[in-house]
Each structure stands twice: as C-alpha cells, then as structure tokens.
C-alpha positions, 0 to 999 in steps of 0.5 A: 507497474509500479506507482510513485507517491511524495511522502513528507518525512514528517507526515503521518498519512493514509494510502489506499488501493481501490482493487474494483477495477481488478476484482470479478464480479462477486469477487472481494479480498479476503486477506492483504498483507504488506511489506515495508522496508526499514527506514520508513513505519507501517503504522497501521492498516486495514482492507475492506471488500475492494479496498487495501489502506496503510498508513505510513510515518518517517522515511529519510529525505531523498530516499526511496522506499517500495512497499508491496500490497499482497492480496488474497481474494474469496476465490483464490486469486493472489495479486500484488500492486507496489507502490515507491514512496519518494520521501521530500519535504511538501 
C-alpha cells in the first residue's frame, strides 16, 4: 500500500524509509534504487543498513507524483515501498 506525503513545490526536503520492521534478524539492505518521474527532482540520496532517504526539490501544484524505493538485501530478498508526493503549498 502506498503511502502520501504533502510536498511544498518550494521545499528542498529529506524522506526516510525506516525498512526495521520489514528486515530478518541480521538482515540489512545491500542496495536501494529509486524511481522518480518527471516534473519533480531526485537530488540526492543514501541507505544505510535498515534505512532508505531521498531528498526531493520541485513538482507542480496540485500534481501527483509516485516515486518507488526498490531494495536489495544481504540475503537476496527484493522489496518495494512507493510513496505519492501531493504537491501543495505548506
């Protein structure tokens, strides 16, 4: 299921998933990709063992945009979580 945020066009902001909760004992996440659509920026991001960020700039008002966290972990396992970014003005 996916999860909504509100996203000022004008923010420049940090996202986390915390991926704990989904994650075997020992288990940490090896690599995390993202996919982000036009219109809104990935400007960065970063993973560590149980955590995924991205750091997001732009987007239009009133538009949508999905972006999906793809992950990879030290014992094979693939897991996606996709967040919609409503952008409005805060």
């Amino acid at each position: 299921m996916a999860s909504i945020k509100y996203k000022d066009p004008d923010a420049v902001l940090d996202w986390e998933i915390d991926w704990s909760n989904k994650l075997e004992t020992g288990e940490t996440i090896s690599a995390s990709t993202w996919t982000v659509p036009a219109g809104i920026t990935k400007d960065s991001d970063s993973f560590t063992g149980t955590a995924t960020t991205i750091w997001l700039s732009g987007g239009t008002l009133g538009e949508g945009y999905t972006v999906v966290n793809h992950i990879t972990t030290n014992l094979g396992r693939e897991r996606d979580k996709t967040i919609i970014f409503i952008i409005r003005e805060d």
